[in-house]
Structure formats: structure tokens, C-alpha cells
N, C-alpha and C positions, 0 to 999 in steps of 0.2 A: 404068849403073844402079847405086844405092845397095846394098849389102846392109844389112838391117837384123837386129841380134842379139835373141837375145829379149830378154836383156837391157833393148834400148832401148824394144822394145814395152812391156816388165812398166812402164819408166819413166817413161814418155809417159803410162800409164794413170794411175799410182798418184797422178802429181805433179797430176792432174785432179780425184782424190779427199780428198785429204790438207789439213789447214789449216796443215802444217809440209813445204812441199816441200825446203823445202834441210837438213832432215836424214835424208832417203832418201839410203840407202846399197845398191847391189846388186852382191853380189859373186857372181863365175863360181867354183865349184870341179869342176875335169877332172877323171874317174875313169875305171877303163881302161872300164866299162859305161856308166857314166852320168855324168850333171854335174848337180850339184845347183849353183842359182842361187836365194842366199839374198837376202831384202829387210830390211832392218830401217828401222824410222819412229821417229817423233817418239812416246811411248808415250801421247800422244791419240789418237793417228792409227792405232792398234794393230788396235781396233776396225773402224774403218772400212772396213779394209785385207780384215780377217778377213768383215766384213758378216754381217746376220742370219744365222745357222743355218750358215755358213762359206758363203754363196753368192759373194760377190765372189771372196772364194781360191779357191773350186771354178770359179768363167769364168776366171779368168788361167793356173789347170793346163789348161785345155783348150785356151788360145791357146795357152800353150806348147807343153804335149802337139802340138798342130796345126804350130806348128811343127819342131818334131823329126820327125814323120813326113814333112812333107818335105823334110829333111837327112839323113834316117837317120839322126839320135841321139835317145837315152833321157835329156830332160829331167826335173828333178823339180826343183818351186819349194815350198820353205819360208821359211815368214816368222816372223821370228826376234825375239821381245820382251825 
């Protein structure tokens, strides 16, 4: 069976949202607590990414979030303009 990073989940989703998918970039940074896994887009795409009221950013920290509880690590996704 495949493992999949969130990475590639945050990827899969974004590149469904976005009207510039090939300039998604998401990079992993290790810390010894946490990993932050930043997105940066197309800066039309900024918005979207963010969605009204910060709702789209706020479901993709809870997929992440969802994933880290079950790997046992402390994700945190920023998206970076």
C-alpha cells in the first residue's frame, strides 16, 4: 500500500482549486516539535487557496491536523503570498 504525505493530500487538493496549478510549490520544514509544510501559489490563486473568511485554510489544517494524529506528529500548514 502507497503512503501518502500530507504533503501530497494539501497537493491533490489545491491543484483542484487553483487556475495556476503548476506554480504550487509545497515545501516540508522538520522541527524537533513540529513541521510546518508551507504552500505558495500563483498570487491569483492566493485567495482561493485562503477562501471566504479563511474557510478552505481552516479544512486543509484539519486534514492535516487529522493526519498527524494519526502519525503522532504536530503539523502546521501556512500559506505563504
Amino acid at each position: 500500500m502507497q503512503k501518502f504525505t500530507p504533503e501530497k493530500y494539501i497537493e491533490f487538493i489545491i491543484k483542484n482549486l487553483v487556475n495556476h496549478p503548476e506554480d504550487i510549490k509545497i515545501s516540508r520544514i522538520d522541527g524537533t516539535k513540529e513541521t510546518i509544510i508551507e504552500i505558495r501559489v500563483h498570487q491569483e490563486d492566493v485567495g482561493k487557496v485562503i477562501g471566504k473568511n479563511g474557510s478552505v485554510v481552516r479544512a486543509l489544517r484539519t486534514i492535516v491536523s487529522a493526519i498527524g494524529n494519526r502519525e503522532k506528529k504536530n503539523y502546521i500548514l501556512e500559506v505563504i503570498d
